[in-house]
N, C-alpha and C positions, 0 to 999 in steps of 0.2 A: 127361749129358743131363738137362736138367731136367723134372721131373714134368710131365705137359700139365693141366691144371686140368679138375678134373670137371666135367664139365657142366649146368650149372643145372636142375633139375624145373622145366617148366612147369604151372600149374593144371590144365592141361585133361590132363595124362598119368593125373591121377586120377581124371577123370568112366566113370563106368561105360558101359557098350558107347555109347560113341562114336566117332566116326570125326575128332573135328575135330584131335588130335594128328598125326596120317597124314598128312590134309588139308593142316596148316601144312607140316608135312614137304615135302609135295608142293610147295605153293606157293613156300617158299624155294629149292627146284632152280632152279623155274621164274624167281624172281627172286631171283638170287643176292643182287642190290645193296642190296635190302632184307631182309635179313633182321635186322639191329639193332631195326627197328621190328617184326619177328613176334615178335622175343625180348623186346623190350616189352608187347608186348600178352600172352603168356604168362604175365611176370613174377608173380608169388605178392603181389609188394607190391601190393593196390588203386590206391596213387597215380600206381604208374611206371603202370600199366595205363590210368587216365583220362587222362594225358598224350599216353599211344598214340595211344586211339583218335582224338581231332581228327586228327592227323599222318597217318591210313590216311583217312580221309575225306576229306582235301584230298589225295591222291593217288590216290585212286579213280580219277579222268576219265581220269587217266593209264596206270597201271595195269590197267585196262578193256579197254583197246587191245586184249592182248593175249589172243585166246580162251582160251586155255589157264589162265591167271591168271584171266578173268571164271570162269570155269566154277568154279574153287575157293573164288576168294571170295564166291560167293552164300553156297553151304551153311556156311561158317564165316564168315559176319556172323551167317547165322540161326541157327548152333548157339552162337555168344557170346551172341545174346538171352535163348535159350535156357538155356546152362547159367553166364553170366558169374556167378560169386561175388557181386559188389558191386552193390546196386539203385542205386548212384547212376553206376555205368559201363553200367548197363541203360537207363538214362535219356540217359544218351548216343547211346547206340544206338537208343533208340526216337523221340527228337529227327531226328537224320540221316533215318532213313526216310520221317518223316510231312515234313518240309522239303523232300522231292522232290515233292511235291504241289504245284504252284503253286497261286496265290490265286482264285480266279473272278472271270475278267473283268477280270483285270490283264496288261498287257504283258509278253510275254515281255521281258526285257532284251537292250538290245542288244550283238551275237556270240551269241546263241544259236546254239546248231547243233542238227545232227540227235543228236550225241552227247552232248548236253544231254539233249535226248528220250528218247534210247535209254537213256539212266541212271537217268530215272527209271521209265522200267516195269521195269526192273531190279530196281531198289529196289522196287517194289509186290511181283515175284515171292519174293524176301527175306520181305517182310513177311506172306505168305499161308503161305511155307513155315512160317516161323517159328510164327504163328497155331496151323497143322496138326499141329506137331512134339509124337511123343506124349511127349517129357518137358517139356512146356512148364507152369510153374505157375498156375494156374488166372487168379491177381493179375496177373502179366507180359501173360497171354491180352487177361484183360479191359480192360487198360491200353490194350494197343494197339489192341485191336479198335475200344475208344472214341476215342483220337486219329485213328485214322484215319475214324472215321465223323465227329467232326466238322470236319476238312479238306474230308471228301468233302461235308458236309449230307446224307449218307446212311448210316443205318445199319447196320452190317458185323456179322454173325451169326458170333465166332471158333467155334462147333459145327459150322459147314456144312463140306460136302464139300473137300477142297482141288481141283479143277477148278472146281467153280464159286464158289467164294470168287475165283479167279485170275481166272476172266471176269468177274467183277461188278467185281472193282478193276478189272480192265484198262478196260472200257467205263467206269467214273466215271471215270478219270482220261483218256480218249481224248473222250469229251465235251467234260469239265474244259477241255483244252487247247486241244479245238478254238473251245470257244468265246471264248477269249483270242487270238484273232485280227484281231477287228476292231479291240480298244483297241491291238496290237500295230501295226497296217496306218495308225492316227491318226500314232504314230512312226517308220514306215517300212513303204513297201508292200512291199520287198524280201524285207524278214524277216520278214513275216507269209507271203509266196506259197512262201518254202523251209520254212521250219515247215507251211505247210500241204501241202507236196508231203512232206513226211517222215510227215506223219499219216497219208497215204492208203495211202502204201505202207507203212508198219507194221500199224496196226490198221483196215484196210478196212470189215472183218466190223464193227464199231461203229459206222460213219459211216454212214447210211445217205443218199443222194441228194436226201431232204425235207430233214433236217436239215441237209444243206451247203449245201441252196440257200441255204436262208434266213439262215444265217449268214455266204454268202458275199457273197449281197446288202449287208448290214448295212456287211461288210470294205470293199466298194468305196466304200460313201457313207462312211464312217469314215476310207478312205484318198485320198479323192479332193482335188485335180485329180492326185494320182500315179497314181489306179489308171485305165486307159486299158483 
């Protein structure tokens, strides 16, 4: 019977008290079919590792689906921000996050859905933990804190509390979106009325009843003779 081949060390089996070894562990149960791309992203080589990660970001929307896989892969995107070896695979990672932001006052594109939406507050909870995490390098911190402040045109303090660093992104980006509804409602009132029923029922607590008046006003002359 021939020898079974030792199993490859992943980088992260050497980061000190960490949990994201365990973590992957976890998540390959969970999806057995990908696990060639976890053993990528492990991989010791920098290059097979930048390859990865595009390959786990265009499977996100997918893999998301399932709670059990969403719940593992927050905390291991924001512990790769956090302890990934390579700054130019941290930049990968810090690209993907702030790209969930969409632009102010641009059209959602159309198929958006609500799991569109739900991916990106996802991705802001990612980016606060990550901020928060006490072994995050001071450099990686203030990187992000600044891409994402200037996505948001508001300044992001990586020092603050992690609860309220998560309500300050969640409201700029529950603003943000909402008010990308009336240039959305110019190219379809359809998909601006399900994007805005997906905002109410997500992040309520942000919207408050002045502000959706007025932006809803705005939606209907913007989507009109559709909006009835």
């Amino acid at each position: 019977i021939p020898a079974s081949a030792p199993k490859a060390e992943a980088w992260w089996d050497s980061v000190p008290d960490s949990k994201l070894a365990w973590r992957v562990g976890q998540l390959k149960q969970v999806l057995p079919k990908d696990q060639p791309l976890f053993e990528s992203l492990g991989a010791k080589d920098e290059a097979v590792r930048g390859a990865a990660y595009p390959k786990l970001f265009a499977r996100l929307p997918e893999l998301i689906r399932d709670e059990r896989a969403k719940s593992l892969l927050g905390p291991i995107l924001s512990d790769c921000y956090v302890t990934e070896p390579a700054e130019r695979n941290v930049v990968l990672l810090r690209e993907w996050l702030v790209n969930q932001i969409p632009q102010e006052k641009a059209a959602f594109p159309p198929g958006f859905k609500s799991a569109d939406l739900h991916q990106s507050f996802w991705a802001m909870e990612i980016s606060v933990d990550a901020l928060t995490h006490k072994a995050i390098r001071l450099e990686r911190a203030k990187r992000l804190s600044l891409d994402l402040g200037k996505a948001f045109e508001f300044a992001i303090d990586p020092s603050g509390e992690r609860a309220e660093l998560r309500t300050q992104v969640q409201k700029l980006l529950a603003l943000r979106c909402y008010r990308n509804l009336p240039p959305t409602a110019a190219n379809s009132v359809a998909d601006a009325l399900a994007i805005r029923a997906a905002l109410i029922n997500t992040v309520p607590q942000y919207l408050s009843p002045s502000f959706r008046e007025k932006v809803d006003i705005e939606m209907a002359f913007r989507g009109w003779p559709g909006a009835k």
